[in-house]
N, C-alpha and C positions, 0 to 999 in steps of 0.2 A: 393142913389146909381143909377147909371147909366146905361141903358142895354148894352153891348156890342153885334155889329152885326159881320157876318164875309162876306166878299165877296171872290168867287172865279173866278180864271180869268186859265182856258186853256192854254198853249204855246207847241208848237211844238218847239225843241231847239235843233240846226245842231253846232257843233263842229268840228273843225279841228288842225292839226298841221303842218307844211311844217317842213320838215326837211332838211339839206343836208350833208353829211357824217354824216347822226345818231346824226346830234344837230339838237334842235331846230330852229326855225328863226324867223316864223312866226304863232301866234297863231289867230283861228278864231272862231266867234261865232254868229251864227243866231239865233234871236226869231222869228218867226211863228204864232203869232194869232190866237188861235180856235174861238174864241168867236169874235163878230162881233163889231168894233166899238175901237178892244183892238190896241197898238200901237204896231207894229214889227220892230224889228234892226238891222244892218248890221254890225260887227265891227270889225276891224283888230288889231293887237299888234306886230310890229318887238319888237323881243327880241334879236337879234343877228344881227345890225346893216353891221357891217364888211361883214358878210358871204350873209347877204341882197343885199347891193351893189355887189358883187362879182358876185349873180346869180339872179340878177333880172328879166333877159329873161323868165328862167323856174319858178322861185318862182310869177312873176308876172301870168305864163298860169294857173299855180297850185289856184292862188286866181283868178282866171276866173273861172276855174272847181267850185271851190265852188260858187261864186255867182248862178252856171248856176241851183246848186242844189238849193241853197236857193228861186231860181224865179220857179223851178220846185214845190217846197213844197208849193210855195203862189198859185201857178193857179191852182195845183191838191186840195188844201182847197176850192178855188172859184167854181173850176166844183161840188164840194161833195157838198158848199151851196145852190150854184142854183138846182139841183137836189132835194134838199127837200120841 
């Protein structure tokens, strides 16, 4: 019999939704990395193609906002490592 190990791995994980008239459109999800060495993601999902097109001016500023948070979450980890 075999030992079994377990590894744990840290993430910080930013979620979003763009909406327009109260549907969905566009779904978003950031990983974050606590642990040093771990990989982190950026990743988008139209779900509502049609309504995408239609407002891509604001739905594209809306996934700006989010990115601006996700690089906010990675340099506020970097300041907190180097610190230790």
């Amino acid at each position: 019999m075999m030992e079994a190990t377990l590894e744990t791995n840290e993430i910080t994980e930013l979620t979003g939704i763009i909406r327009v008239e109260n549907k969905q459109v566009v779904m978003l999800r950031g990983s974050v990395a606590t642990s040093e060495g771990d990989s982190e993601s950026m990743n988008q999902t139209i779900i509502d193609q049609t309504l995408y097109n239609a407002n891509k001016k604001s739905i594209r500023k809306a996934i700006s906002d989010f990115q601006n948070r996700f690089y906010e979450i990675q340099d506020r980890k970097d300041e907190e490592a180097a610190e230790e």
